[in-house]
KOLPA-856536 format. One line per field, with one value per residue (C-alpha): chain; y, z, x; residue number from 1. Coordinates in Angstrom, 1 decimal, decimal comma. Last residue first. Example, Ala and Ser with C-alpha at 12.3 -4.5 7.8 and 13.67 -1.06 7.14 Angstrom:
2
chaine	A	A
north	-1,1	-4,5
up	7,1	7,8
east	13,7	12,3
num	2	1
//
This chain:
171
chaine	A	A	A	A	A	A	A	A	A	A	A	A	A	A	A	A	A	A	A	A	A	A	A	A	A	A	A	A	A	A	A	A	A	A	A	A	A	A	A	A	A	A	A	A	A	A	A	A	A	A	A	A	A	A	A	A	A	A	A	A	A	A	A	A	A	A	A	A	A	A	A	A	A	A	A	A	A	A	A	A	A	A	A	A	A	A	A	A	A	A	A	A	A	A	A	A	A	A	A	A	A	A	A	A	A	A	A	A	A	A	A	A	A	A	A	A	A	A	A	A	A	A	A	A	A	A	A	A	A	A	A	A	A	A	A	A	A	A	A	A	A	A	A	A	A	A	A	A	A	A	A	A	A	A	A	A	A	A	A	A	A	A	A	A	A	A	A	A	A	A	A
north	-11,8	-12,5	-16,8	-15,8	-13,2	-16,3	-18,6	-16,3	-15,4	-19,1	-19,7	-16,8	-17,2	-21,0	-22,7	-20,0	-18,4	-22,0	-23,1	-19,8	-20,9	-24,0	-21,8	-19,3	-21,6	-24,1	-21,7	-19,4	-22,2	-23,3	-19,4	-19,7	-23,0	-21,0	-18,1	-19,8	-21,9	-21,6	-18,0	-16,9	-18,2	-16,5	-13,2	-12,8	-13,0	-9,8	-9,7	-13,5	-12,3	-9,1	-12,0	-13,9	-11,3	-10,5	-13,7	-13,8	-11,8	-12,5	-16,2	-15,3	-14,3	-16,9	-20,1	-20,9	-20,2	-22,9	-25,3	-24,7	-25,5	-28,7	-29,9	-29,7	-26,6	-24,7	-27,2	-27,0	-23,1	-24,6	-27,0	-24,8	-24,8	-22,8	-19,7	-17,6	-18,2	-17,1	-13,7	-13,0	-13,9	-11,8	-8,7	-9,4	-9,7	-5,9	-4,3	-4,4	-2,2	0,6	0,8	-0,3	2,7	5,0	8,1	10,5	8,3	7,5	11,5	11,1	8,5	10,2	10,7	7,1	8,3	4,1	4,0	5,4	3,5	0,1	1,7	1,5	-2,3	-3,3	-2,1	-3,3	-6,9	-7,0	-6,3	-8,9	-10,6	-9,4	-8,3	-11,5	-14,0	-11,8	-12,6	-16,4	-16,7	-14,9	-17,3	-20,7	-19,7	-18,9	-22,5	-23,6	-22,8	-24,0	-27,0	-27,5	-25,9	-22,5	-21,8	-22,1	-20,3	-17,3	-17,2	-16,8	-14,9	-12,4	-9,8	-9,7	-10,3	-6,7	-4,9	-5,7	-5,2	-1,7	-1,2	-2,0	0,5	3,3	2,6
up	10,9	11,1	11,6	14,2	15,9	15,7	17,1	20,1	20,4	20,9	23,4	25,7	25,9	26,1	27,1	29,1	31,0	32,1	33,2	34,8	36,7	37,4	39,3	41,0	43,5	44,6	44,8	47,1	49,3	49,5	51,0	53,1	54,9	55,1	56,7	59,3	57,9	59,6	61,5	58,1	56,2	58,1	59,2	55,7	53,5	51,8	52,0	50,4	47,7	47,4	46,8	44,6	42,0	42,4	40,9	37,7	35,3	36,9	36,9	32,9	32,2	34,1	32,5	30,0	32,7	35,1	32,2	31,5	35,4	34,8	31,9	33,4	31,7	35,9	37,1	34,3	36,0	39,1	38,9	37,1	33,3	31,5	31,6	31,3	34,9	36,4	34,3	35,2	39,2	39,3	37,8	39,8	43,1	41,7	40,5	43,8	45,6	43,5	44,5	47,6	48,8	47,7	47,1	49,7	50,4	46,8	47,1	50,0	48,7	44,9	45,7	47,2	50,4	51,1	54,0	53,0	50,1	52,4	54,5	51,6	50,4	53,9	54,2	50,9	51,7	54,9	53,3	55,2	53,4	49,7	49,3	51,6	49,2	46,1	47,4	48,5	45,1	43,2	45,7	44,9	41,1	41,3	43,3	40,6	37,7	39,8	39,9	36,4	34,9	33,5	30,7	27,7	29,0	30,8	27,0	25,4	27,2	27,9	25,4	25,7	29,4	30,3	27,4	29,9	32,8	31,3	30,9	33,4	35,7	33,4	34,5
east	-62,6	-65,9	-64,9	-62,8	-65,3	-68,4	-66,1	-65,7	-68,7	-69,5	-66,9	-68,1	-71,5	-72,7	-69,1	-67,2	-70,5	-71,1	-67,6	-68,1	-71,4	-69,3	-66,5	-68,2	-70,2	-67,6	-65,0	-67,7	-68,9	-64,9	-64,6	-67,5	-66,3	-62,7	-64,2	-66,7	-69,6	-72,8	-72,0	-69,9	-73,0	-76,0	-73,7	-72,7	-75,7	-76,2	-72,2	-71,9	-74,8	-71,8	-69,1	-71,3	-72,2	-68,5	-67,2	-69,0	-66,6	-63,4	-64,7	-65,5	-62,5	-60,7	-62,2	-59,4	-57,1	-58,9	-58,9	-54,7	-54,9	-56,5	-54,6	-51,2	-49,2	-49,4	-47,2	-44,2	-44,1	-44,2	-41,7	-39,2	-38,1	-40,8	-38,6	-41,4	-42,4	-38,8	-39,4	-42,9	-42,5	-39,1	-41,2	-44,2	-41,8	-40,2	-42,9	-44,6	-41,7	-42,6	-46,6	-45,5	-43,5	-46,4	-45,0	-43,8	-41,3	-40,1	-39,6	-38,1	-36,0	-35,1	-31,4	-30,7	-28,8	-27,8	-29,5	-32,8	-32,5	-32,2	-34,8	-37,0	-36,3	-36,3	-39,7	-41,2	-39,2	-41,0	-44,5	-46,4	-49,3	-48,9	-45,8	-44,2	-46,5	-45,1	-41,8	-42,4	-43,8	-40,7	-38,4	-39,8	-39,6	-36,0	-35,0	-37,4	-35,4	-32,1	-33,7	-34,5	-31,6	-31,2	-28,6	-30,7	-33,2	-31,5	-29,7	-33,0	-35,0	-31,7	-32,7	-35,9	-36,0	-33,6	-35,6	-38,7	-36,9	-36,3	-39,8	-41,1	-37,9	-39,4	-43,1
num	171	170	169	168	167	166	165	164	163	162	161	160	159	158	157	156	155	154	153	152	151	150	149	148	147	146	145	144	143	142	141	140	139	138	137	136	135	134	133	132	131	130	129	128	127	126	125	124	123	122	121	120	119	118	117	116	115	114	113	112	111	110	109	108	107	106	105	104	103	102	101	100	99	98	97	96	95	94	93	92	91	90	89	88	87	86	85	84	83	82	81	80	79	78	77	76	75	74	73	72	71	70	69	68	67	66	65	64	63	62	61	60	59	58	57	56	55	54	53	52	51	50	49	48	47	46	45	44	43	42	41	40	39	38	37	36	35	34	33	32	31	30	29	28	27	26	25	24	23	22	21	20	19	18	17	16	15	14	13	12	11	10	9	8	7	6	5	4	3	2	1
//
């Protein structure tokens, strides 16, 4: 929490400079790396594991007790922290990606695929051996995208728009 919140000083006071000063490519050189971190975090954990024998090395006074902890749970802060502050830039390729109508759509429509999308992962576990067997993983996967994603456009334009009129117009 303490190494948050001083990143988060850290960006508020350098939002604007960083900004100013950060070209395009450079931006995405950045941006390139935060997702090849997290991807690392994610599927490998490397980085995690260099990260702790590099404080092992060092004699970093609280190792054994970052040790004892979960390693990850300190490591992770970093690629999200990287990710965060490269993305707020709005300078790289990706970030510049992700203003493109259709993935503004698919934000707009998050809440409710968070909210639908394990009603179809445990019919997918009900199911498993019939679809994975018919299927394989990645057949099962686009079943699942293709599933989850109109019932949310659904959930997003009858429920979720209109309560959200009606709590602007309350308010």
């Amino acid at each position: 929490m303490f190494m948050r919140c001083c990143f988060a000083l850290f960006f508020l006071k350098f939002h604007k400079p960083l900004k100013n000063s950060t070209g395009r490519i450079s931006a995405t050189i950045v941006e390139t790396i935060a997702i090849l971190c997290i991807a690392d975090f994610i599927c490998w954990s490397k980085l995690t594991m260099l990260l702790r024998d590099f404080l092992f090395f060092v004699r970093f006074p609280l190792t054994r007790s970052i040790d004892l902890l979960n390693v990850n749970y300190i490591a992770s802060s970093l690629p999200v922290i990287l990710l965060l502050m490269s993305f707020a830039l709005e300078k790289g390729f990706f970030s510049r990606l992700l203003t493109q109508p259709s993935f503004v759509f698919l934000g707009e429509l998050s809440f409710s695929i968070f909210m639908c999308h394990q009603l179809f992962f445990r019919l997918l576990g009900l199911h498993k051996n019939i679809i994975l067997a018919s299927l394989g993983e990645i057949g099962s996967l686009i079943l699942l995208m293709i599933s989850v994603v109109p019932l949310s456009f659904l959930l997003y334009k009858f429920i979720e728009n209109p309560i959200r009129r009606k709590m602007r117009v309350n308010i």
